[in-house]
DSSP file (Angstrom, degrees, kcal/mol; ACC not computed):
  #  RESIDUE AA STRUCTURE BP1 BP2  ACC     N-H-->O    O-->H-N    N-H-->O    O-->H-N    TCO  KAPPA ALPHA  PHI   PSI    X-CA   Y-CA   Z-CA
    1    1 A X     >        0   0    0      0, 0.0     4,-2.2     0, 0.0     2,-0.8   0.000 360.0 360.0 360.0 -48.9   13.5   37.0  -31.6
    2    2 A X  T  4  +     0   0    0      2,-0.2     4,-0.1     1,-0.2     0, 0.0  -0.325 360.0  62.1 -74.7  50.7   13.3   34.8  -28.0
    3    3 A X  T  > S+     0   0    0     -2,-0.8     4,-2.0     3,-0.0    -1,-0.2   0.348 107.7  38.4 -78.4 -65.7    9.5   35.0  -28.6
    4    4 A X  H  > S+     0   0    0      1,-0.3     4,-1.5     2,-0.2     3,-0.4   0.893 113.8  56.3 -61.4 -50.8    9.9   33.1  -31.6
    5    5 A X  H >X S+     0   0    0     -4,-2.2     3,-3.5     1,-0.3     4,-1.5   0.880 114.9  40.2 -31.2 -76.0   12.6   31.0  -30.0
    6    6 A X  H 3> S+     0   0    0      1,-0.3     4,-1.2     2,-0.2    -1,-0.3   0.723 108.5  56.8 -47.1 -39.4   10.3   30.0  -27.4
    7    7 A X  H >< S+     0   0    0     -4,-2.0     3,-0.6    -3,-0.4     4,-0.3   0.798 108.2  51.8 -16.9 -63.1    7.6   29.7  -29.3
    8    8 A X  H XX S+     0   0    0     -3,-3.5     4,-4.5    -4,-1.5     3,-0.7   0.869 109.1  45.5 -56.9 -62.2    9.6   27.4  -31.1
    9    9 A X  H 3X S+     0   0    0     -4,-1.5     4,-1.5     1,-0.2    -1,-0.2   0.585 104.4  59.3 -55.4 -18.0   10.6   25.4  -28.3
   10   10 A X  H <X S+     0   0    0     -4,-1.2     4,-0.7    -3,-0.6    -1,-0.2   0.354 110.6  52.3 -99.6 -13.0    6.9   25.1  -26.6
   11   11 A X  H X> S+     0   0    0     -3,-0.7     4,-2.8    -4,-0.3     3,-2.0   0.912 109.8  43.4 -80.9 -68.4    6.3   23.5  -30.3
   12   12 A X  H 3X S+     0   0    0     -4,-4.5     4,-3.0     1,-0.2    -2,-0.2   0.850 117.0  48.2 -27.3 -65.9    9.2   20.9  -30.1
   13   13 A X  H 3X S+     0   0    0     -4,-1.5     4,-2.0     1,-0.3     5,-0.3   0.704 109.8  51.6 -11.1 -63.5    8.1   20.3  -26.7
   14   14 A X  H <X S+     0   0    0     -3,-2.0     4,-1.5    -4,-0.7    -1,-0.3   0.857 114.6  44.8 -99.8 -59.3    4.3   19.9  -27.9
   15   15 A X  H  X S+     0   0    0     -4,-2.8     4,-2.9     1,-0.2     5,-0.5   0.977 107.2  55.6 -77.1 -59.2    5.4   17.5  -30.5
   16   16 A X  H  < S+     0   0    0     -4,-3.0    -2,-0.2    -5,-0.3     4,-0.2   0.886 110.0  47.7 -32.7 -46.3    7.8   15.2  -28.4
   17   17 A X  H  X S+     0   0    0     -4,-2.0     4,-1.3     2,-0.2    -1,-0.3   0.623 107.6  54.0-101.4 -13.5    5.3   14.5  -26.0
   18   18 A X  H  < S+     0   0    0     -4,-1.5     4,-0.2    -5,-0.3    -2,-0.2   0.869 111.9  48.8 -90.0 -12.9    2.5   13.7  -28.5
   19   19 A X  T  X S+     0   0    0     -4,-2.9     4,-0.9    -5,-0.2    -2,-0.2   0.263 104.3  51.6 -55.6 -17.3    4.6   11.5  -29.7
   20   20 A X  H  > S+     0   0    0     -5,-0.5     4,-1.3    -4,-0.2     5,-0.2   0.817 113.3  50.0 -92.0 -65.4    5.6    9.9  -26.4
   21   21 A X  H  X S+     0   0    0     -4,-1.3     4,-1.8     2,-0.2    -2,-0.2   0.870 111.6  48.9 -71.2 -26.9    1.5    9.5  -25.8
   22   22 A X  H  > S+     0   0    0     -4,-0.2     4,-0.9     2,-0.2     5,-0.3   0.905 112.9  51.3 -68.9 -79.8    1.4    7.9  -29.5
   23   23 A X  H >X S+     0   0    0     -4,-0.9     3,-1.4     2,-0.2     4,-0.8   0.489 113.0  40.3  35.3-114.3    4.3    5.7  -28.3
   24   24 A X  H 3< S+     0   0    0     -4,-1.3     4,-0.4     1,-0.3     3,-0.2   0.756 118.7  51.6 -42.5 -66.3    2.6    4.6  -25.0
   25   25 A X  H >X S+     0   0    0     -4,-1.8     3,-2.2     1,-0.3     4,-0.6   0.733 108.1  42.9 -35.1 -71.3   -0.4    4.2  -26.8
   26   26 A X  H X< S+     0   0    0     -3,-1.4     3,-2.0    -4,-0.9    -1,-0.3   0.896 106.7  68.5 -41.2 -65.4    0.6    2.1  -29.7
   27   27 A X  T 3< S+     0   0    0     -4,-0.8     3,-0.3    -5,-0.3    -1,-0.2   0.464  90.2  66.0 -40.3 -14.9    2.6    0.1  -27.1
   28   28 A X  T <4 S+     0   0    0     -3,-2.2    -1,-0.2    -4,-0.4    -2,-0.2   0.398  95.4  52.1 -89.1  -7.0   -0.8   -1.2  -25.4
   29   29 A X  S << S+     0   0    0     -3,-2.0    24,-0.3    -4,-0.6    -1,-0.2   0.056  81.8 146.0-118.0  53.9   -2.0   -3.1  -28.0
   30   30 A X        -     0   0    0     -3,-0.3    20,-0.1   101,-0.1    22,-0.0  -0.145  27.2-171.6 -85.3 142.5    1.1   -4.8  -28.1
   31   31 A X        +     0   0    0     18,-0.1    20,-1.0     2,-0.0     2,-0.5  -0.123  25.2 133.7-162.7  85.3    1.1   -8.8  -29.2
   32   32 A X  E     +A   50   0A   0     18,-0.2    18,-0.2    96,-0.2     2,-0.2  -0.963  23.7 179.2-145.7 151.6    4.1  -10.7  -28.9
   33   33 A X  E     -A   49   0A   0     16,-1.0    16,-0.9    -2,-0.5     2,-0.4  -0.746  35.6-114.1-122.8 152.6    5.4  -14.1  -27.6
   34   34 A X  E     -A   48   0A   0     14,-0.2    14,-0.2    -2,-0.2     3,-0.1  -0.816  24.1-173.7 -83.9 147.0    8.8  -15.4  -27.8
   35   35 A X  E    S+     0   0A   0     12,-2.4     2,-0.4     1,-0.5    13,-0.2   0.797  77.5  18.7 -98.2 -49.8    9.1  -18.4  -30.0
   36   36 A X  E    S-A   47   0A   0     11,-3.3    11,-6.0    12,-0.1    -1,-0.5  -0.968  78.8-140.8-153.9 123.9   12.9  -19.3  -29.3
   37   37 A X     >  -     0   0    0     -2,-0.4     4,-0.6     9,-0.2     3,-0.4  -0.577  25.6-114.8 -92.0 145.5   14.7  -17.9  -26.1
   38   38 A X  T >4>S+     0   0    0     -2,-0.3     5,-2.4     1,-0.2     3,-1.7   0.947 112.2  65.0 -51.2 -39.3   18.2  -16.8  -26.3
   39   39 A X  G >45S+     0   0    0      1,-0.2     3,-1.6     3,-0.2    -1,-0.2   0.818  95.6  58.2 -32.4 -43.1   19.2  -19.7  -23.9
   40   40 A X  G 345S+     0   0    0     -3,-0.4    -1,-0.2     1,-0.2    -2,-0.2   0.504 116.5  31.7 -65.6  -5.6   18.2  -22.0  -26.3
   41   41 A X  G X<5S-     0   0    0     -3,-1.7     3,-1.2    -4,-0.6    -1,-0.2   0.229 118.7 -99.1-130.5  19.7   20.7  -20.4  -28.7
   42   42 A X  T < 5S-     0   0    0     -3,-1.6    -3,-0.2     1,-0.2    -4,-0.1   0.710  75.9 -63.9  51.4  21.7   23.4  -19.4  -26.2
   43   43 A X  T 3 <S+     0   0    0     -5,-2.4    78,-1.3    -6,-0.2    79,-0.5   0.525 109.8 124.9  99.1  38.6   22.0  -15.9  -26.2
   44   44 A X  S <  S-     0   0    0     -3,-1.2    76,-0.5    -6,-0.5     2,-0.2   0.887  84.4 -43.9 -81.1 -37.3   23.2  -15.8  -30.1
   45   45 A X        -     0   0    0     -7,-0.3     2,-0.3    -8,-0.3    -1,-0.3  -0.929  43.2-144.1-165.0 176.7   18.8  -14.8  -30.7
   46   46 A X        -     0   0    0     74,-0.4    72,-2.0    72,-0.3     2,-0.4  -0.773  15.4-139.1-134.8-168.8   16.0  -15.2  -30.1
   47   47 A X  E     -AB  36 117A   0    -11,-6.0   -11,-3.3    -2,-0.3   -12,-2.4  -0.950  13.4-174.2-168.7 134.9   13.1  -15.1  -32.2
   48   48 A X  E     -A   34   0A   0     68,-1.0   -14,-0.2    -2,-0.4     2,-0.2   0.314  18.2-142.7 -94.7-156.7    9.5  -13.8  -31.7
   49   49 A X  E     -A   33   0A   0    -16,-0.9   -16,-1.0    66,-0.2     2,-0.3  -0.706  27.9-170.3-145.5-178.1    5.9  -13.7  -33.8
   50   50 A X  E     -A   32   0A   0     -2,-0.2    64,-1.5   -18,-0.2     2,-0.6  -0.888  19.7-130.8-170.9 138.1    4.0  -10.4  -33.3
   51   51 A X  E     -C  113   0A   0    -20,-1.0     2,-0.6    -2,-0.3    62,-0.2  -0.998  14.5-150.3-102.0 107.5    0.6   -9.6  -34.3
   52   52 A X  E     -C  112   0A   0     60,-2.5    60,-1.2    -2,-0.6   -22,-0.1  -0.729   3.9-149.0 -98.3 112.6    0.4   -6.6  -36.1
   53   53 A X    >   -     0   0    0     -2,-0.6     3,-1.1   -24,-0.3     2,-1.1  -0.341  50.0 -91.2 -57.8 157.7   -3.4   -4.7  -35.5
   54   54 A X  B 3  S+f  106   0B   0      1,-0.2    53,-0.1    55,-0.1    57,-0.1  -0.806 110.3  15.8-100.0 136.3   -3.8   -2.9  -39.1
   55   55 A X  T 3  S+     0   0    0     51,-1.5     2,-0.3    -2,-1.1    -1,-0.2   0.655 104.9 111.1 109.9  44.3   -2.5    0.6  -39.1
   56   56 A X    <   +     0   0    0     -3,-1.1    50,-1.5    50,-0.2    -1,-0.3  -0.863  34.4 142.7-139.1 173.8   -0.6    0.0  -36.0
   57   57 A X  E     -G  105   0B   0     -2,-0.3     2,-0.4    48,-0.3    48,-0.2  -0.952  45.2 -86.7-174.9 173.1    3.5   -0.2  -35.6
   58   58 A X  E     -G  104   0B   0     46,-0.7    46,-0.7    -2,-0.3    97,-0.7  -0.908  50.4 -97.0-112.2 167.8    6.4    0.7  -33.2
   59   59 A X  E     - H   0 154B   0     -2,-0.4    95,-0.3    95,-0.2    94,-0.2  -0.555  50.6 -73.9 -79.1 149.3    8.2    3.9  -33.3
   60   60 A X  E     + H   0 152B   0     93,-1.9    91,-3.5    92,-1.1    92,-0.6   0.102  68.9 147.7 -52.0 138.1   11.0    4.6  -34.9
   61   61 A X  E     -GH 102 150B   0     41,-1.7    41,-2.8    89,-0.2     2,-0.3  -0.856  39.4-125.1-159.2 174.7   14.2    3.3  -33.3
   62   62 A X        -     0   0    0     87,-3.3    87,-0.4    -2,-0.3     2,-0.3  -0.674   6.5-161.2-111.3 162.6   17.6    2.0  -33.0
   63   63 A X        -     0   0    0     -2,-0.3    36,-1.0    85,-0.2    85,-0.2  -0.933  17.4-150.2-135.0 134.7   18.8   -0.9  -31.4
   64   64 A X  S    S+     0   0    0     83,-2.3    84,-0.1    -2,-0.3    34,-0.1   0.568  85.2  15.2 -95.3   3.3   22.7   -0.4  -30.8
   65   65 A X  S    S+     0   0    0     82,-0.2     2,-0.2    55,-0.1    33,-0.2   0.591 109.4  85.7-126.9 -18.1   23.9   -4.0  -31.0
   66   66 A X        -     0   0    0     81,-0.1    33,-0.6    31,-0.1     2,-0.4  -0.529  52.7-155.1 -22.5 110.6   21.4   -5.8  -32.4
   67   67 A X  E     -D  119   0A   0     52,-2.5    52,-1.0    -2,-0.2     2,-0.4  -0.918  11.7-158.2-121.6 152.4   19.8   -6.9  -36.1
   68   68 A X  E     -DE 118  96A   0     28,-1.5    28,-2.1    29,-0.5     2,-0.6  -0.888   9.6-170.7-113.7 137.2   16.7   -7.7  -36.7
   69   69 A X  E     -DE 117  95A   0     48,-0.7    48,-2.0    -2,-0.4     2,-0.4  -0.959  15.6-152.5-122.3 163.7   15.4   -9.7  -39.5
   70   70 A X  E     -D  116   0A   0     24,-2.1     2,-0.5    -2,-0.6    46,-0.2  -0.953   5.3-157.5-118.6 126.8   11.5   -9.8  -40.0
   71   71 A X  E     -D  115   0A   0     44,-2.6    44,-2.0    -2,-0.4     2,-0.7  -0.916  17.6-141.4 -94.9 124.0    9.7  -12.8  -41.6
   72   72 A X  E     +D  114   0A   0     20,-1.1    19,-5.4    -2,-0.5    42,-0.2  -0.866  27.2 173.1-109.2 119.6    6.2  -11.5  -42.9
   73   73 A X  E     +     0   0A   0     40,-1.2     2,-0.2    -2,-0.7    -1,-0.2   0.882  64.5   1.4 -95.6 -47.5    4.1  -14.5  -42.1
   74   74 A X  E    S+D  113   0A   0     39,-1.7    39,-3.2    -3,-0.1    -1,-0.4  -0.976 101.5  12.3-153.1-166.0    1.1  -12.7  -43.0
   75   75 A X  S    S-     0   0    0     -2,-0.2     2,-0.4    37,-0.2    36,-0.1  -0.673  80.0 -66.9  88.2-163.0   -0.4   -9.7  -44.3
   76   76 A X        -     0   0    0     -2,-0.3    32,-0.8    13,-0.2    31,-0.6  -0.978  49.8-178.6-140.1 107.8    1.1   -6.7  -45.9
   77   77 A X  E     -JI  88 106B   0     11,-2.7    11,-2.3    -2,-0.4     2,-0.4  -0.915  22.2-139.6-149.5 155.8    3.5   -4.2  -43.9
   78   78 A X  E     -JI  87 105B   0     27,-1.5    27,-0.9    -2,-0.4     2,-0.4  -0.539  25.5-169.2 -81.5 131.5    5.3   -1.1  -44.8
   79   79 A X  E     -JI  86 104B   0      7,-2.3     7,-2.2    -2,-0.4     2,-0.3  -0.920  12.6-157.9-123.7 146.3    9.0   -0.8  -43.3
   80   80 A X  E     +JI  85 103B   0     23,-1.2    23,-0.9    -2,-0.4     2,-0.3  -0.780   9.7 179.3 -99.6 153.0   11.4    2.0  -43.1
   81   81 A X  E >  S-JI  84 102B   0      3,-1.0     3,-2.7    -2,-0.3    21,-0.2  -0.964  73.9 -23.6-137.4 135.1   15.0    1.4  -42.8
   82   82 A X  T 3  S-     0   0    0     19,-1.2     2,-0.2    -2,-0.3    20,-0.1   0.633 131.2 -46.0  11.0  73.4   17.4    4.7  -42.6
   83   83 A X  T 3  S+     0   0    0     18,-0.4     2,-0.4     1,-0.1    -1,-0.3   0.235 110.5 122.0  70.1   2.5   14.9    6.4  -44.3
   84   84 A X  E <   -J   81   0B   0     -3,-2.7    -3,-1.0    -2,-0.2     2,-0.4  -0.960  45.8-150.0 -84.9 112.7   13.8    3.9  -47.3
   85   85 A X  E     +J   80   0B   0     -2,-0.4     2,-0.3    -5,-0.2    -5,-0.2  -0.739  32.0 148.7 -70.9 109.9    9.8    2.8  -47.5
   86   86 A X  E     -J   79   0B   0     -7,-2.2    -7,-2.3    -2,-0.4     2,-0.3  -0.876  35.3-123.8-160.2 156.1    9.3   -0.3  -48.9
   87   87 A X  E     -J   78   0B   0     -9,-0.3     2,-0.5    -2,-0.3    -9,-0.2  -0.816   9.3-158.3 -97.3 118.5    6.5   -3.2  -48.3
   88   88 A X  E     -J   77   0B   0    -11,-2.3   -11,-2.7    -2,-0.3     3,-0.1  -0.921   8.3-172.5 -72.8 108.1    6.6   -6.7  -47.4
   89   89 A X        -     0   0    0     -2,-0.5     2,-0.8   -13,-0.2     3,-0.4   0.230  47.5 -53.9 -83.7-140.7    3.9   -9.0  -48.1
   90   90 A X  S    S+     0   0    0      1,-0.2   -17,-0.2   -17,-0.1    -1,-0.2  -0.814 127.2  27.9-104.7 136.3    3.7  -12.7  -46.8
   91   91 A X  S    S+     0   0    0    -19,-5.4    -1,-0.2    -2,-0.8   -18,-0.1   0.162 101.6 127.3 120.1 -25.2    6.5  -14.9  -47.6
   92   92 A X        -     0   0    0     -3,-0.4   -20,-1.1     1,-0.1    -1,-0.4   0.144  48.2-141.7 -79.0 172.3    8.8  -11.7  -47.6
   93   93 A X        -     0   0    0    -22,-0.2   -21,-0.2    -3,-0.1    -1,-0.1  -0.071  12.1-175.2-111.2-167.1   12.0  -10.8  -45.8
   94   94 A X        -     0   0    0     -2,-0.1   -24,-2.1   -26,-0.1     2,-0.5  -0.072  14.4-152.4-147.3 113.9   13.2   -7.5  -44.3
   95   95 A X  E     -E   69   0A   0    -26,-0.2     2,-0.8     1,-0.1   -26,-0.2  -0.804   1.7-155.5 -91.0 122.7   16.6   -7.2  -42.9
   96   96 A X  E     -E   68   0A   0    -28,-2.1   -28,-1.5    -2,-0.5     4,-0.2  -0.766  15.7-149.2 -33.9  45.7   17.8   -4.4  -39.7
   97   97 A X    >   -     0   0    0     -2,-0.8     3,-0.7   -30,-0.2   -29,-0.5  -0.078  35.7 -87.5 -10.0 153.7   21.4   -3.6  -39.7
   98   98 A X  T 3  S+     0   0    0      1,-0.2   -31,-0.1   -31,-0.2   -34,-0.1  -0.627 114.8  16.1 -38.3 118.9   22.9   -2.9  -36.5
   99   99 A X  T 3  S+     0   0    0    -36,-1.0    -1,-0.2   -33,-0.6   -35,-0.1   0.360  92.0 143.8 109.0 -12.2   22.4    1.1  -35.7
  100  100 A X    <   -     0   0    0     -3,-0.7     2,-0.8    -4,-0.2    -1,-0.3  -0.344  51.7-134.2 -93.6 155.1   19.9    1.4  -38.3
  101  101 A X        +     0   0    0    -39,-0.1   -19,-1.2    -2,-0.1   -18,-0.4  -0.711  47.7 146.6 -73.4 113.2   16.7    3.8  -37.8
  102  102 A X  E     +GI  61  81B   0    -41,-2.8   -41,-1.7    -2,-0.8     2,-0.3  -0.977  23.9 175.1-142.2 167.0   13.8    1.7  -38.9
  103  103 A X  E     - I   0  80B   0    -23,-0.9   -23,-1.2    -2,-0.3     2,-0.3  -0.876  13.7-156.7-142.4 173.3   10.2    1.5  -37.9
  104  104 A X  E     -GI  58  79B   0    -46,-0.7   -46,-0.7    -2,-0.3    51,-0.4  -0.962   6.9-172.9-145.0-178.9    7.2   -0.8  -39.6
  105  105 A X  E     -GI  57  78B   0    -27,-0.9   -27,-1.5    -2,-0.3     2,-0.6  -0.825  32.1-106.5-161.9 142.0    3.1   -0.7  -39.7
  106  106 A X  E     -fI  54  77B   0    -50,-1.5   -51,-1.5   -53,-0.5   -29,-0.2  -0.759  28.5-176.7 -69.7 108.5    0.5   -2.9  -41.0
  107  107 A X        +     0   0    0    -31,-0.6     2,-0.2    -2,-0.6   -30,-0.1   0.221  51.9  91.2   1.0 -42.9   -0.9   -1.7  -44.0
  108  108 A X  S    S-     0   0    0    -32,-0.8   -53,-0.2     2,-0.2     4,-0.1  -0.577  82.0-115.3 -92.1 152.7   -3.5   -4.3  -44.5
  109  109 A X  S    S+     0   0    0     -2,-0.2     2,-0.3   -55,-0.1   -55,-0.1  -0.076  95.1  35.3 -92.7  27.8   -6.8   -4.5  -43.5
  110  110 A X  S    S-     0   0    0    -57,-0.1    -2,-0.2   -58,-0.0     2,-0.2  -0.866 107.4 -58.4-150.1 171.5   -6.5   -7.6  -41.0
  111  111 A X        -     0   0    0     -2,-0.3   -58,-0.2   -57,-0.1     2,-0.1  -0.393  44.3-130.2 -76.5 146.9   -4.0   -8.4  -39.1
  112  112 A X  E     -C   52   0A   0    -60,-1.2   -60,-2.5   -59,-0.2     2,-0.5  -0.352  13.6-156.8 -97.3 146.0    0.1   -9.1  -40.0
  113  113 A X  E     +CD  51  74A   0    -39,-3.2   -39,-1.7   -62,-0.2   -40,-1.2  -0.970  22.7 162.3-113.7 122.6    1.6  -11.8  -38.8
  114  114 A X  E     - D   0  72A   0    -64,-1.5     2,-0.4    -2,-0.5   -42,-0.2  -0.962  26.3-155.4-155.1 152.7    5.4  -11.6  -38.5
  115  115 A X  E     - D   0  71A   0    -44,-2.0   -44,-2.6    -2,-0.2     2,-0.3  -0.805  16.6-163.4-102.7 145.0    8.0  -13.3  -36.8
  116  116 A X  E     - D   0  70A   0     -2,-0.4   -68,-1.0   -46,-0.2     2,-0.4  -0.861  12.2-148.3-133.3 173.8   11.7  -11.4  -36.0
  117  117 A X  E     -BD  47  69A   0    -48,-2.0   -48,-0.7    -2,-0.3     2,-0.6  -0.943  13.4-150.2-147.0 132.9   14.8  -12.9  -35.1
  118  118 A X  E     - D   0  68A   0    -72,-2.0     2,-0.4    -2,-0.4   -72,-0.3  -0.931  19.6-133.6-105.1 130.7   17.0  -10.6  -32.7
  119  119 A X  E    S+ D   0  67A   0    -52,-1.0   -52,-2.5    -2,-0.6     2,-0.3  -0.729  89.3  18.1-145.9  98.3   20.5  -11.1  -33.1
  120  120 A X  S    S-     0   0    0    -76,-0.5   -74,-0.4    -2,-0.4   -76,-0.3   0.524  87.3-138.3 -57.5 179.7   22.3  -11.5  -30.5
  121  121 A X    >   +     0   0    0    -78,-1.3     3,-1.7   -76,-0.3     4,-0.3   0.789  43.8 160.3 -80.1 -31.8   19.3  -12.2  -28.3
  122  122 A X  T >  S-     0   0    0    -79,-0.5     3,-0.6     1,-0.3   -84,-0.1   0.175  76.4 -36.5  26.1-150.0   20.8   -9.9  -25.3
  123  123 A X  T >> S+     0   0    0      1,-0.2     4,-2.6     2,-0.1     3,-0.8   0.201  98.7 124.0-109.6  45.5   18.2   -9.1  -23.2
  124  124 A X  H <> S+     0   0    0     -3,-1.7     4,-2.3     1,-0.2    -1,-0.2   0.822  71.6  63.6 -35.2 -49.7   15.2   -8.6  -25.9
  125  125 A X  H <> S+     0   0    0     -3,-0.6     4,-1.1    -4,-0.3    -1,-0.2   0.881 108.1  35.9 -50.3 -45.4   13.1  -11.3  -24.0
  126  126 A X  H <> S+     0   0    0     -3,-0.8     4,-5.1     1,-0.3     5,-0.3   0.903 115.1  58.3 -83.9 -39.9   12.6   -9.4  -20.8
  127  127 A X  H  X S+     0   0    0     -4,-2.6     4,-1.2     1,-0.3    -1,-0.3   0.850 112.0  41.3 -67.9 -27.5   12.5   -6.0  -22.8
  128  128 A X  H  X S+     0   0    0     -4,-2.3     4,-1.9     2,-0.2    -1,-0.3   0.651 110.1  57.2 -76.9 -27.1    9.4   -7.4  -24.8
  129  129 A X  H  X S+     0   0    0     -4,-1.1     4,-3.6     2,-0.2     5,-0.3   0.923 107.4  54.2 -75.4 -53.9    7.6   -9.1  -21.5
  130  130 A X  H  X S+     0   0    0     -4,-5.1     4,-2.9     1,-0.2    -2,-0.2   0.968 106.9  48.4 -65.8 -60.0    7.8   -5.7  -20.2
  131  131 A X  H  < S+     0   0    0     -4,-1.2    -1,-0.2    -5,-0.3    -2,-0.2   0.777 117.1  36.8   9.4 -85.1    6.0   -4.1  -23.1
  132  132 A X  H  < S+     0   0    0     -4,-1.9    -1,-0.2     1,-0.2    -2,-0.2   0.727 123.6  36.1 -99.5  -0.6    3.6   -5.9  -23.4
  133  133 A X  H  < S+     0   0    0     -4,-3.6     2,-0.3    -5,-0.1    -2,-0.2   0.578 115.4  48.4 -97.6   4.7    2.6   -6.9  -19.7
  134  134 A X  S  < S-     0   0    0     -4,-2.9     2,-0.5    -5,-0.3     0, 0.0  -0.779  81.9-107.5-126.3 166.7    3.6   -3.2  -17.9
  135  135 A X        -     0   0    0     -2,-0.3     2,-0.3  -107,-0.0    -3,-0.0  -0.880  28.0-148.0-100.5 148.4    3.0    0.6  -18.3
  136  136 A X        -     0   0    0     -2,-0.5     3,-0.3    -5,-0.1  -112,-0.1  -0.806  17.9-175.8-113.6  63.6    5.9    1.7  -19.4
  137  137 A X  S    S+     0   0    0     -2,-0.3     2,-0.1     1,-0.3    -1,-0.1   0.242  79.8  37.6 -85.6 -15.4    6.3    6.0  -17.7
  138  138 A X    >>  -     0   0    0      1,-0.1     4,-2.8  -118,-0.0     3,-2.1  -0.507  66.2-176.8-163.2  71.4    9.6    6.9  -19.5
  139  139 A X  H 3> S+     0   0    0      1,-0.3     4,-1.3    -3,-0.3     5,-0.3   0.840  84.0  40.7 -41.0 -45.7   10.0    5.6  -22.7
  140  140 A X  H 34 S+     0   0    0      1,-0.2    -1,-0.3     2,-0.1    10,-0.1   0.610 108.7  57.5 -97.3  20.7   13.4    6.8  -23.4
  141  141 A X  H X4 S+     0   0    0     -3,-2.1     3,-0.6     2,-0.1     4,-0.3   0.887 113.7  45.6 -68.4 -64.4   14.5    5.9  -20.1
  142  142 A X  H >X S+     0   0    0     -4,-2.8     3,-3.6     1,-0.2     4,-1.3   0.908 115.6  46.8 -37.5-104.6   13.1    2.2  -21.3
  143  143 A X  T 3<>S+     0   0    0     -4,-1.3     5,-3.4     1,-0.3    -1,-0.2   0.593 108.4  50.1   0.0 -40.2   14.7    2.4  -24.4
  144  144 A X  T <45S+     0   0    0     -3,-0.6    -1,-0.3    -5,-0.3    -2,-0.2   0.488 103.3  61.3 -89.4  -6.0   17.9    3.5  -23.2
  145  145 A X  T <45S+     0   0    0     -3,-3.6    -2,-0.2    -4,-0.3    -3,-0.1   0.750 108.5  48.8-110.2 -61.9   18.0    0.6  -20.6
  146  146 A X  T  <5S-     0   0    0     -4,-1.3    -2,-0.1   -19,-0.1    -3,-0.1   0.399 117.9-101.7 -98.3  23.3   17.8   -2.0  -23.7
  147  147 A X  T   5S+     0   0    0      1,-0.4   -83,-2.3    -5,-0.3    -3,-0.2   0.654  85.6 118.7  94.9  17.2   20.2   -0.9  -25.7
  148  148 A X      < -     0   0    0     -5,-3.4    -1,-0.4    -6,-0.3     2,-0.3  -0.638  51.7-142.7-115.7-178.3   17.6    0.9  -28.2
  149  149 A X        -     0   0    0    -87,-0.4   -87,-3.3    -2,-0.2     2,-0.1  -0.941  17.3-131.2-139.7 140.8   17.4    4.8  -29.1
  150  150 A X  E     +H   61   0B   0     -2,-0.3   -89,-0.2   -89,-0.2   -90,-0.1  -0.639  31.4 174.6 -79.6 146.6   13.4    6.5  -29.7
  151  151 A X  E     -     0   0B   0    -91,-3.5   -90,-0.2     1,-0.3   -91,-0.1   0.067  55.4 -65.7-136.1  28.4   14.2    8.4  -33.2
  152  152 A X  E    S-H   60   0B   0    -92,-0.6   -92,-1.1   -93,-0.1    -1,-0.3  -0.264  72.2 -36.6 110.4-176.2   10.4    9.5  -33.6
  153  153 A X  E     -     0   0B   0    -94,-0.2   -93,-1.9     1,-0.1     2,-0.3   0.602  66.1 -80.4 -68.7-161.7    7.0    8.3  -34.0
  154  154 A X  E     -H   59   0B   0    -95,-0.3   -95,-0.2     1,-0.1    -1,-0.1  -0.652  51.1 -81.0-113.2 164.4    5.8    5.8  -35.8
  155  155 A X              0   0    0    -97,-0.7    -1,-0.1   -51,-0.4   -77,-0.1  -0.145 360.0 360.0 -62.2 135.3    5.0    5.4  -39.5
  156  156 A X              0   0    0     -3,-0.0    -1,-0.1   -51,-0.0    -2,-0.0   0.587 360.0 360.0 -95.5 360.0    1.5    6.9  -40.7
């Protein structure tokens, strides 16, 4: 029975960290600007654009004060929200609760254009500069730092 256990665990293990390397990975092609700083809004949000590569996404996460809504500017992408799949084209909407697990990915065969709005702005700005200008060694260290929680890889 502890063979299997272990076994078990050297799997978990095995998956967590290939998932950490999708992560990191997915996190270098990274393209987003802030549009509108939280200063400008009295840190009520701020709001980004993102250039989505096709087939490419974050992983799934939380943010634990935070909603996001996404404007699909263009393209096509698929989003989960607590565990519902559904597509946005351009022109589209997709709303974040606070708390909620959601992830997205471009779908389309050019690249998505979307803008998000963070709400409050808290400190989203700095946590997105780092992203995409650093390596990043401890995701859920990161994660944990800006109020978000990893809840597993990103959609395929």
């Amino acid at each position: 029975m502890e063979d299997r256990a272990c076994d078990f665990g050297r799997y978990c293990l095995h998956l967590m960290f290939s998932t950490l390397a999708q992560v990191i990975d997915n996190m270098e092609n990274l393209n987003i600007k802030c549009i509108i700083s939280g200063d400008e809004t009295n840190g009520k949000l701020a709001i980004f654009e993102e250039i989505v590569a096709p087939g490419s996404g974050p992983p799934r996460h939380t943010h634990r004060n935070q909603m996001e809504i996404f404007h699909v500017i263009e393209g096509r992408l698929e989003f989960e929200v607590n565990g519902e799949l559904f597509e946005r084209k351009a022109g589209a909407v997709a709303v974040v609760p606070v708390g909620a697990v959601h992830a997205f990915r471009n779908v389309g065969a050019t690249p998505a254009v979307i803008h998000f709005e963070m709400l409050p702005a808290e400190d989203s700005e700095e946590a997105f500069a780092l992203m995409v200008n650093s390596e990043i060694d401890d995701v859920a260290a990161f994660f944990d730092k800006y109020g978000m929680d990893f809840a597993g890889p990103p959609l395929n």
